[in-house]
C-alpha positions in Angstrom: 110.4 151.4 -25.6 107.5 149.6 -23.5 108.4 146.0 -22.3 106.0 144.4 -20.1 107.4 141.3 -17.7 103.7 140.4 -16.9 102.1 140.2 -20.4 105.5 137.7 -21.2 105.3 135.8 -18.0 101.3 135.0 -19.2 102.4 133.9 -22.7 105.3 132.3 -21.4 105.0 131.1 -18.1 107.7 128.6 -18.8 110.8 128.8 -21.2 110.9 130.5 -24.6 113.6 132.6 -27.0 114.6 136.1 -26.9 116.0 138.6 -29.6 117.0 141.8 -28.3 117.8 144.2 -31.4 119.0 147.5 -30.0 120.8 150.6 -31.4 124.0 149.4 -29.7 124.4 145.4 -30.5 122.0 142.4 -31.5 121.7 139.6 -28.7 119.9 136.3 -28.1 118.8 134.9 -25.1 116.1 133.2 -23.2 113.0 133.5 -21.4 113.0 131.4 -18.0 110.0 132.4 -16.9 110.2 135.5 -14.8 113.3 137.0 -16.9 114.9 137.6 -19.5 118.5 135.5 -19.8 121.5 136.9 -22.2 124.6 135.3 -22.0 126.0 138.5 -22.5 124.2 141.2 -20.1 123.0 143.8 -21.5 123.2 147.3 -20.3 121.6 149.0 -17.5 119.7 151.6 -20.1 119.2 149.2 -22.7 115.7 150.0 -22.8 116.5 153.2 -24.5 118.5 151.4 -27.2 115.7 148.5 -27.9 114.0 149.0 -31.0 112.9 145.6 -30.9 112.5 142.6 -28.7 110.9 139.1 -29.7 110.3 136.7 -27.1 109.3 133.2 -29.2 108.2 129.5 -29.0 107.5 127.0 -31.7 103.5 128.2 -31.3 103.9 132.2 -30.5 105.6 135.3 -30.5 105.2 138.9 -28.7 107.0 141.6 -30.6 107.6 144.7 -28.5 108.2 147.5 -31.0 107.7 151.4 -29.8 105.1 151.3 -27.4 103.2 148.3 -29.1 103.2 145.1 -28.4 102.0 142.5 -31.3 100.9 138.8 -29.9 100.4 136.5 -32.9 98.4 134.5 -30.4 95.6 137.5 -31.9 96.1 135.8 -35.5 93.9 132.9 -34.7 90.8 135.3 -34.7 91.4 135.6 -38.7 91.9 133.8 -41.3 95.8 132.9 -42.0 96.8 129.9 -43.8 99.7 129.8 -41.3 100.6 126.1 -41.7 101.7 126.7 -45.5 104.4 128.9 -44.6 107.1 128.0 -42.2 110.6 128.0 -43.4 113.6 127.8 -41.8 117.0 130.2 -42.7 120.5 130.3 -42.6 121.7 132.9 -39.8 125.4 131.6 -37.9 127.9 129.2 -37.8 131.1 129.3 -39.9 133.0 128.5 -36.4 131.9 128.0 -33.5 133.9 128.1 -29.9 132.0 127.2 -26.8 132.5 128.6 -23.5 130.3 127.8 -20.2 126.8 126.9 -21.2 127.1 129.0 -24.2 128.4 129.0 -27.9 129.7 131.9 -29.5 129.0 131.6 -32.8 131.2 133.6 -35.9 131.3 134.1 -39.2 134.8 134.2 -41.3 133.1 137.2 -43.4 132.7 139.0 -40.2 130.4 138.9 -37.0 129.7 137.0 -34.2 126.7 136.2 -31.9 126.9 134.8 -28.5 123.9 131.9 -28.6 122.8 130.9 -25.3 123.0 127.3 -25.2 125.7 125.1 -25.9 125.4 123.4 -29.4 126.4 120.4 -30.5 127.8 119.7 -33.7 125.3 117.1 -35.6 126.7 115.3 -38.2 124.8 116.7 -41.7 125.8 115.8 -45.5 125.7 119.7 -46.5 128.2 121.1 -43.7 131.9 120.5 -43.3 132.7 118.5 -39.7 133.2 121.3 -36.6 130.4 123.6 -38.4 127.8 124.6 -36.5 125.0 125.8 -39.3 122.3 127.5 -37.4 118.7 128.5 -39.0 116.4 130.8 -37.5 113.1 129.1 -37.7 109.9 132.0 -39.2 106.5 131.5 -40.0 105.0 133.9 -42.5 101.4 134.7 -41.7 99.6 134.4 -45.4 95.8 134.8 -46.1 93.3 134.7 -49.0 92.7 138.6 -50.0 90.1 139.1 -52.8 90.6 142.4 -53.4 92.1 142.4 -57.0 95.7 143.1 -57.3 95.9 144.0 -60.8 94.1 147.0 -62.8 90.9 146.4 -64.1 90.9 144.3 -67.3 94.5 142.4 -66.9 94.2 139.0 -66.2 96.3 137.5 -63.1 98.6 134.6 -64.2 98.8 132.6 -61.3 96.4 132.4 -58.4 93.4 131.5 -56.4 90.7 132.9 -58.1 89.8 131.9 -62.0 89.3 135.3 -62.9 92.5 136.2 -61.1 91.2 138.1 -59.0 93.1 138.4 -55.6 96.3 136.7 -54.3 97.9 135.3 -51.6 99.6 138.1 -49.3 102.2 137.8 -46.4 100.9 139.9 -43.6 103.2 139.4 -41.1 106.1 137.0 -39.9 107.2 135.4 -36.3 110.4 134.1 -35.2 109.5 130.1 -33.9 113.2 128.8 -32.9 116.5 127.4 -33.9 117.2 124.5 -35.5 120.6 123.1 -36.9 121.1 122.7 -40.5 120.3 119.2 -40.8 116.4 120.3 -39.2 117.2 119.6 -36.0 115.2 121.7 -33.3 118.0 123.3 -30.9 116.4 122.6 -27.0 115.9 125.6 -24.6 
């Protein structure tokens, strides 16, 4: 796996997000502007157990897969209807016990992620009091593509064109933060 320092640093010369998702474990963290920050370490060779690492803001994300590196910054040069597709999804937060400057974050199915800030429970009408819910904030890159997606002859139900020809398609998606289940945006 290729991961660059410099081509982060001049994305992110300040703060942003980090996922690590490696053979071994799945971790968040943080970009501080010359490092990446997980509140737990990760290994000396994690590099050979990344298969993928997503360094995010609220406006872009580098995806280091392989020995690629995809900047959605490069989306603005086409036509994506980006603004019609953020959502925000459940991830964490069944219980929640906080430790230094971070929570650790658990499910009662199961599973636990250390998240490297310390929350704060915000009072919301859809979670019980001492939950933490925690959505992971993604913006699906959509665009117009007028290349029919049906045979020849059928008609297309619902879409953009009157002769149904073409359809909105998702191309790609970016992580764009955290937020707590009532909306909030969790700070860096």
């Amino acid at each position: 796996m290729k991961m660059d320092n410099v081509i982060i640093k001049t994305a992110f010369p300040k703060k942003a997000w980090a996922y690590y998702e490696g053979l071994d474990s799945i971790k968040i963290g943080k970009w501080n502007g010359s490092e990446l920050i997980f509140a737990e370490p990760l290994s000396k060779d994690y590099l050979d157990y990344l298969t993928e690492l997503r360094v995010f803001d609220d406006k872009r994300e580098l995806r280091f897969t392989g020995k690629k590196c995809r900047d959605t910054a490069d989306y603005c040069e086409y036509n994506f209807i980006a603004e019609l597709a953020n959502a925000q999804y459940f991830m964490y937060g069944e219980q929640a016990v906080q430790k230094d400057d971070c929570t650790a974050l658990s499910e009662i199915s199961g599973g636990t992620i250390v998240f490297p800030v310390k929350l704060e429970f915000p009072k919301t009408s859809i979670l019980p009091d001492g939950v933490i819910g925690l959505k992971l904030g993604i913006r699906n890159y959509v665009r117009y593509n007028d290349v029919p997606v049906l045979p020849k002859g059928e008609k297309y139900d619902y879409g953009l064109h009157p002769d149904g020809e073409g359809a909105i398609e998702v191309v790609d998606y970016a992580y764009t933060g955290f937020f707590y289940a009532n909306g909030e945006k969790v700070a860096l």
